[in-house]
N, CA, C and O of each residue as an XYZ file, in Angstrom:
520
protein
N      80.608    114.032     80.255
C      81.529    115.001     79.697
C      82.926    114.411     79.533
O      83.629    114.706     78.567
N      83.305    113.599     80.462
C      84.834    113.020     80.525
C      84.752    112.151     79.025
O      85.669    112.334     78.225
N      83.723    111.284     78.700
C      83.432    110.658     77.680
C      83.555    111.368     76.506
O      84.181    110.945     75.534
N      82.870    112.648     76.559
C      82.940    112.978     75.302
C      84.470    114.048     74.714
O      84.785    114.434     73.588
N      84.938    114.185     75.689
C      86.036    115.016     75.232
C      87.503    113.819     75.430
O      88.683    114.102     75.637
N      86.942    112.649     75.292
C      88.151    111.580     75.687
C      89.038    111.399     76.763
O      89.911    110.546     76.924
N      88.693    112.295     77.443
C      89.831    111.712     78.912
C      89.042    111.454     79.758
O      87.971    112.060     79.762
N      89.389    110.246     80.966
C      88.562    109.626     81.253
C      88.812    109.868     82.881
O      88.135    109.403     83.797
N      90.033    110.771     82.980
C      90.566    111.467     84.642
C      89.520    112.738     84.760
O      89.156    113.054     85.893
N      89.094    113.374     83.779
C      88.660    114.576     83.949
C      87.231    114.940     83.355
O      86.490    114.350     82.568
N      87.164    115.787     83.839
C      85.510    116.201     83.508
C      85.676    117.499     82.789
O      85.967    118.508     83.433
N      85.483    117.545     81.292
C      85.789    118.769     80.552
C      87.186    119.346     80.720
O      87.281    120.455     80.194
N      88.291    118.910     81.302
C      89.641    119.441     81.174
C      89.183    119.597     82.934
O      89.242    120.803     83.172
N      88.838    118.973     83.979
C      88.818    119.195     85.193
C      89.151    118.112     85.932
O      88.210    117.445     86.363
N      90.012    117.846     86.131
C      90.471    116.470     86.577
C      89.538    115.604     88.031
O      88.997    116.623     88.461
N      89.195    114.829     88.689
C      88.658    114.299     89.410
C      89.207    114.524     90.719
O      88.383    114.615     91.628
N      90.122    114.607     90.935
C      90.622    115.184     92.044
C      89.941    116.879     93.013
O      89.414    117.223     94.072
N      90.370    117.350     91.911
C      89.825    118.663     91.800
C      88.440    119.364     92.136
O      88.076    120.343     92.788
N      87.803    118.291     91.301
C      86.443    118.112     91.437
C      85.642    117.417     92.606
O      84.444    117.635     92.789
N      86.225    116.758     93.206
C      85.849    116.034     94.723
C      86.507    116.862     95.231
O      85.909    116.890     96.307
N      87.377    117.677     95.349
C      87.794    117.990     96.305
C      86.865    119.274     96.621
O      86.568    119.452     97.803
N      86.343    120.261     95.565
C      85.088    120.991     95.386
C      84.198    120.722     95.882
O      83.718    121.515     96.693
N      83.437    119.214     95.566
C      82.432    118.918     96.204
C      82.406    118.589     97.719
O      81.488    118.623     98.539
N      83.309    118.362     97.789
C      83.760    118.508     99.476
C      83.313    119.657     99.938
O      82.299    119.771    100.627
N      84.086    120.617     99.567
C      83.388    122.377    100.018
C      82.322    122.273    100.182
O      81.605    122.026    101.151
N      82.184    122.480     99.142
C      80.200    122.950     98.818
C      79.692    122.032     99.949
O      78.913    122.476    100.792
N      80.187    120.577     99.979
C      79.110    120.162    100.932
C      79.408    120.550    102.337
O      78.511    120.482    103.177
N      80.696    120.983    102.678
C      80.822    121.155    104.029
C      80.217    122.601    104.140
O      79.780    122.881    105.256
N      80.154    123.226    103.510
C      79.784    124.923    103.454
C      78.072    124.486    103.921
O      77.453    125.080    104.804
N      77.555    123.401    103.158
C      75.787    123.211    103.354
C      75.541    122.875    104.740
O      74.479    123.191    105.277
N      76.611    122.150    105.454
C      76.040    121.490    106.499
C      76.579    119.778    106.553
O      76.852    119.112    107.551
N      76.605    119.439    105.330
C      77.070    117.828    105.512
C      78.699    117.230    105.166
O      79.464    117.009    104.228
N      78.579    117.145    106.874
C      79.946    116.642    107.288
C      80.141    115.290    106.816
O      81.107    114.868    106.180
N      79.299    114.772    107.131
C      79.697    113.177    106.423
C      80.218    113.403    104.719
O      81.333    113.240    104.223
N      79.093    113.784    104.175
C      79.536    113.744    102.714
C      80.489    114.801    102.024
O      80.825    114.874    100.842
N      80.819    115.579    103.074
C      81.913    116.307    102.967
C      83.449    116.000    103.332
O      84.511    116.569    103.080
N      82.976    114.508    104.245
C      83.948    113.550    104.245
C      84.299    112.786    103.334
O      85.433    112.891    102.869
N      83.308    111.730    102.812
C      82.988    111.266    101.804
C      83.873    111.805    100.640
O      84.850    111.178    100.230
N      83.563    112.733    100.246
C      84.147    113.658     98.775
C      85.668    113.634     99.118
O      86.450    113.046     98.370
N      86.080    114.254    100.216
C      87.478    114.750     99.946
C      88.240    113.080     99.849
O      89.057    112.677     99.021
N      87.645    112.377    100.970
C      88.147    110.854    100.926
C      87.991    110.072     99.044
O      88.657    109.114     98.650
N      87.367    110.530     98.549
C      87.553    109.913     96.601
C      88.514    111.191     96.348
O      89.626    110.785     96.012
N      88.462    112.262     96.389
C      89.656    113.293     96.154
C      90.962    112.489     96.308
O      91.996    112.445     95.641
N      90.600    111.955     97.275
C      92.494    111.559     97.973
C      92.762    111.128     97.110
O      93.731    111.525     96.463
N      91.599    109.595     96.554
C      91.366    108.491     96.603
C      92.563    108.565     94.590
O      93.664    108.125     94.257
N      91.518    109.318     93.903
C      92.021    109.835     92.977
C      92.952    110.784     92.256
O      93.035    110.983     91.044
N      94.122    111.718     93.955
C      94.722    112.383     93.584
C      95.778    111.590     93.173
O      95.905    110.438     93.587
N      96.746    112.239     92.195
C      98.016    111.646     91.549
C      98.812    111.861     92.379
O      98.916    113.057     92.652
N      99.500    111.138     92.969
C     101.151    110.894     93.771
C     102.329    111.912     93.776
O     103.099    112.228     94.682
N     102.257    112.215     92.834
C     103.134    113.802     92.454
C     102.387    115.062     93.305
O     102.939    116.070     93.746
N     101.548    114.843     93.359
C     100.428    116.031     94.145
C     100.782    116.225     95.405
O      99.882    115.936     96.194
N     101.981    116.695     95.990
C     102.070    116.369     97.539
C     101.332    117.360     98.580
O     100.676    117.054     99.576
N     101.673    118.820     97.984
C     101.366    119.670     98.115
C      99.589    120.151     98.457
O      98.948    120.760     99.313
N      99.355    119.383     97.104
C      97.192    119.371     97.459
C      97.376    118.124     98.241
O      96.298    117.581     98.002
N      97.998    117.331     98.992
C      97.567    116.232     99.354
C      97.705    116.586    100.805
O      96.856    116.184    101.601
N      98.838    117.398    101.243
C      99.096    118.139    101.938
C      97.464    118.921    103.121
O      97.034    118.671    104.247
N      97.084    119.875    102.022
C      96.081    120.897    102.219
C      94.558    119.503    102.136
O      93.643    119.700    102.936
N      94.480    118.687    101.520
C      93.318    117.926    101.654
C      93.243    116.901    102.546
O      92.159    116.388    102.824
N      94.254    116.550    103.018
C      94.565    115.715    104.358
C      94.210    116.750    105.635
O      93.348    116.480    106.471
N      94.678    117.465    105.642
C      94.533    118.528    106.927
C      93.187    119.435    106.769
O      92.883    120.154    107.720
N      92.453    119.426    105.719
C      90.910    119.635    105.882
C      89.890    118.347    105.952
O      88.797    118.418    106.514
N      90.365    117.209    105.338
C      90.232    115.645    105.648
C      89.919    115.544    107.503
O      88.825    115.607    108.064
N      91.076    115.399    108.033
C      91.498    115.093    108.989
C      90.792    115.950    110.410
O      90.570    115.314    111.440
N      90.515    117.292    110.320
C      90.302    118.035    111.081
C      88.550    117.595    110.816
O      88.030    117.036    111.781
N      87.563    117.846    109.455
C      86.481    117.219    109.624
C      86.234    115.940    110.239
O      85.235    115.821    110.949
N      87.056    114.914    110.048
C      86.569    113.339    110.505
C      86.784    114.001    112.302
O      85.928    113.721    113.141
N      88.087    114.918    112.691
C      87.454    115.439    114.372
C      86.767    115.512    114.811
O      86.447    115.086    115.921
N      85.786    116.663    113.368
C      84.823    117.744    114.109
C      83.978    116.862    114.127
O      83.035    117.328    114.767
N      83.621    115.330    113.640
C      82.750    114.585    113.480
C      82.479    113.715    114.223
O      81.442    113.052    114.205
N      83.789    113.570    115.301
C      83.840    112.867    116.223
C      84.577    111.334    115.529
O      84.388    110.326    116.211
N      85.043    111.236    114.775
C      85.939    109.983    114.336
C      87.081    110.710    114.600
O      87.422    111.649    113.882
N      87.934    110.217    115.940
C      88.963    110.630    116.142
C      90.010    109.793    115.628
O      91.008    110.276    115.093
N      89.785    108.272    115.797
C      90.926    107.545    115.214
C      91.343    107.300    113.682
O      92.435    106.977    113.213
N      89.894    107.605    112.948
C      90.049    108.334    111.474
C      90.729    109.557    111.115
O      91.257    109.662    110.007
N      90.752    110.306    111.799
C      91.167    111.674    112.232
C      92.527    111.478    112.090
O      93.152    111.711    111.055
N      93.176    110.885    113.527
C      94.198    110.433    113.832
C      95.060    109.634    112.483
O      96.277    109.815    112.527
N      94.679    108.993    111.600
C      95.512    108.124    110.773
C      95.530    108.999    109.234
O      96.484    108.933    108.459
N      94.504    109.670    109.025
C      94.297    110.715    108.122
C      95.759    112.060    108.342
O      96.265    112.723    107.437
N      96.069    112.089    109.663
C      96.640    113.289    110.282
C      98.373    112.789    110.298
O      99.278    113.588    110.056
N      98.581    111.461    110.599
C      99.633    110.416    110.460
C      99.905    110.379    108.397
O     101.018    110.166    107.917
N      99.191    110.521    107.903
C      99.525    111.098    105.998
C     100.010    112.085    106.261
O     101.232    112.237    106.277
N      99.061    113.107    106.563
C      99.226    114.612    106.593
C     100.800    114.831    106.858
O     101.549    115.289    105.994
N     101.164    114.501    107.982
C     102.600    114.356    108.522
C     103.814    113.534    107.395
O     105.006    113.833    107.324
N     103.268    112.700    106.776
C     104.235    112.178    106.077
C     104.850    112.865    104.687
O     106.021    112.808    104.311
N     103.678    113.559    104.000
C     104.076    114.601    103.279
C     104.489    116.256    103.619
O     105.100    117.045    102.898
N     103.965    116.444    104.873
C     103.966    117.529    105.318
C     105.890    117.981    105.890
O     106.411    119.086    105.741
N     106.391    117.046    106.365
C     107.884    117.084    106.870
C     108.477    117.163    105.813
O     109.629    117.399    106.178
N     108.477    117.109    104.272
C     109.006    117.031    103.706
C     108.811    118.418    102.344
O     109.260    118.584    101.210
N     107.828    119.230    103.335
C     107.874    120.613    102.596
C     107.600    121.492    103.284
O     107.400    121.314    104.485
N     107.497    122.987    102.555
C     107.648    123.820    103.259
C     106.311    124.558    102.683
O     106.144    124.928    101.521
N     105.564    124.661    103.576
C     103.603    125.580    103.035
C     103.612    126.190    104.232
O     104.028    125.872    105.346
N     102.747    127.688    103.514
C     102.114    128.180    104.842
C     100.585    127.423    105.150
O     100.138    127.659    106.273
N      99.861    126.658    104.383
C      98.733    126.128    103.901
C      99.336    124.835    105.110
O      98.693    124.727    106.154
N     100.332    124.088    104.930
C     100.619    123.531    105.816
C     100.896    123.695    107.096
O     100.467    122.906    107.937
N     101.521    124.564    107.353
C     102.012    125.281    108.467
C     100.159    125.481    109.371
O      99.889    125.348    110.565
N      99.580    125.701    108.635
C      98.166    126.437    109.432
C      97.773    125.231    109.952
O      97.640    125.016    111.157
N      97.505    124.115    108.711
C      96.476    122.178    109.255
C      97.776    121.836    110.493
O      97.321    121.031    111.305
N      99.006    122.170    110.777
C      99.571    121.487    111.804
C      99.401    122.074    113.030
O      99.303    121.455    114.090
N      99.355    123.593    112.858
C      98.816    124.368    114.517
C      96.946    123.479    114.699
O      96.559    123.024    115.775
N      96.354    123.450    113.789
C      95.492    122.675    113.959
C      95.587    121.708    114.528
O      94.894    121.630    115.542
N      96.337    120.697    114.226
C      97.120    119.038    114.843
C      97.066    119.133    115.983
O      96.448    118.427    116.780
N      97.987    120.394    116.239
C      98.714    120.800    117.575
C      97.663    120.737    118.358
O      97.571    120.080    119.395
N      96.905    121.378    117.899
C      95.473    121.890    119.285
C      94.907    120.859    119.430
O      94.519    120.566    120.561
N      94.632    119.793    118.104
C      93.479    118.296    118.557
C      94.606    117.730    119.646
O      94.297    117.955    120.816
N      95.584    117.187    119.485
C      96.533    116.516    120.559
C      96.497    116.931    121.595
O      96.547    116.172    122.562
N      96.395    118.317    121.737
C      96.138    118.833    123.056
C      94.904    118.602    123.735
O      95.002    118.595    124.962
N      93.898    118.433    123.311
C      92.555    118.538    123.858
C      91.964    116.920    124.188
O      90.955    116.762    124.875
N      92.717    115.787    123.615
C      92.225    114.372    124.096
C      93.806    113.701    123.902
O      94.780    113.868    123.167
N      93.343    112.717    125.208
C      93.987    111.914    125.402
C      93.767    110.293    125.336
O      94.060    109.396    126.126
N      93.086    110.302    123.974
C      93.259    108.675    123.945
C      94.771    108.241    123.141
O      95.464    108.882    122.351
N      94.919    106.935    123.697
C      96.142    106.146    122.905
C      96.372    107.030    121.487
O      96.987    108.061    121.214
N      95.685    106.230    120.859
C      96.049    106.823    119.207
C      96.330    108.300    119.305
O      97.434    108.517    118.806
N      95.639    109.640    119.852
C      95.616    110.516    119.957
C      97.219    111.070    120.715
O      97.797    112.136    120.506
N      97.518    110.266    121.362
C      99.288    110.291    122.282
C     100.471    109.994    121.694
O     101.619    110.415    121.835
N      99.646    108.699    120.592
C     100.999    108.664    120.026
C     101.031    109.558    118.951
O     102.166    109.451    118.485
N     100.489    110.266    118.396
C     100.287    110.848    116.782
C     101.102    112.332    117.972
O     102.200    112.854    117.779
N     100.203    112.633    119.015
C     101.034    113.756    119.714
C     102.692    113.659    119.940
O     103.408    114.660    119.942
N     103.132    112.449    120.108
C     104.510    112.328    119.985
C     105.364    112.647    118.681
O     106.498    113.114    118.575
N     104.441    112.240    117.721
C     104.963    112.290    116.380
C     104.660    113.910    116.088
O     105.683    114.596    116.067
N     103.817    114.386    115.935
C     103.759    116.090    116.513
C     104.767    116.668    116.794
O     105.351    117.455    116.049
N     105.216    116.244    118.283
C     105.984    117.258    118.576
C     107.692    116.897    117.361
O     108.506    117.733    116.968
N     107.666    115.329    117.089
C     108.898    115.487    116.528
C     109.097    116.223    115.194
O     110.086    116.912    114.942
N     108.087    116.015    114.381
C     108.205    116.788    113.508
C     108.066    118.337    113.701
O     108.124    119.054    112.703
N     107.905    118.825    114.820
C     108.001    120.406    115.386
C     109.203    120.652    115.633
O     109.738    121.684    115.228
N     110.061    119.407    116.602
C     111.727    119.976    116.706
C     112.050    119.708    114.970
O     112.858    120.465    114.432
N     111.380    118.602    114.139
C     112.781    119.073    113.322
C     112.423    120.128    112.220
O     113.352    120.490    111.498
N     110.988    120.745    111.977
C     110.731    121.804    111.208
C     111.410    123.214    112.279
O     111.227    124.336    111.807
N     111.735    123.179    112.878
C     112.183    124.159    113.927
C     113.776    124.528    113.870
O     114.311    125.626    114.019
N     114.357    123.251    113.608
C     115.790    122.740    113.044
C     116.453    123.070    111.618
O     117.644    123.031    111.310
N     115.404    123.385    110.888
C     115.446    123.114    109.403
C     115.898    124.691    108.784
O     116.033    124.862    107.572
């Protein structure tokens, strides 16, 4: 379909982003976490840079699956993005994936998991500040 209507980002006027990021759902809704990893990870892979906002909301459903999956240090560096766009706006969509954050940091204590909790709390004093 991208072929035949000439653009080569999108599928019928549906951009690729969009569309992995869908198939992500659907697959996490079925049961498969991996390939519900999989998907949103080409989502990222293919979202445009201007996108902070969906990058925002797909990092913090990203990030919280590679948890529930038990890849914490995937988790962890997925969640370290999340944060880098996330300080620099204001979502309630965001606001929700960081009380999320909040709770993984709380519940393990490995290295990676301590320091991302440090970085946590700073970006809590300064969204708190703001």
């Amino acid at each position: 379909m991208s072929k035949a209507d000439g653009r080569n980002d999108a599928v019928g006027g549906y951009d690729q982003a969009a569309y992995q990021f869908h198939v992500s759902s659907v697959l996490y809704a079925l049961g498969d976490l991996p390939g519900s990893i999989k998907a949103m990870q080409q989502s990222n892979r293919v979202r445009p840079a201007h996108e902070r906002q969906g990058r925002v909301h797909s990092n913090g459903l990203l990030a919280s699956r590679q948890w529930e999956l038990g890849h914490v240090d995937a988790a962890c560096a997925t969640w370290e993005r999340f944060l880098d766009d996330y300080t620099a706006l204001s979502t309630s969509r965001g606001d929700e994936h960081f009380d999320t954050l909040k709770g993984h940091v709380a519940t393990r204590k490995s290295r990676s998991v301590r320091q991302l909790g440090e970085r946590v709390r700073e970006v809590a004093r300064q969204k708190a500040a703001a």
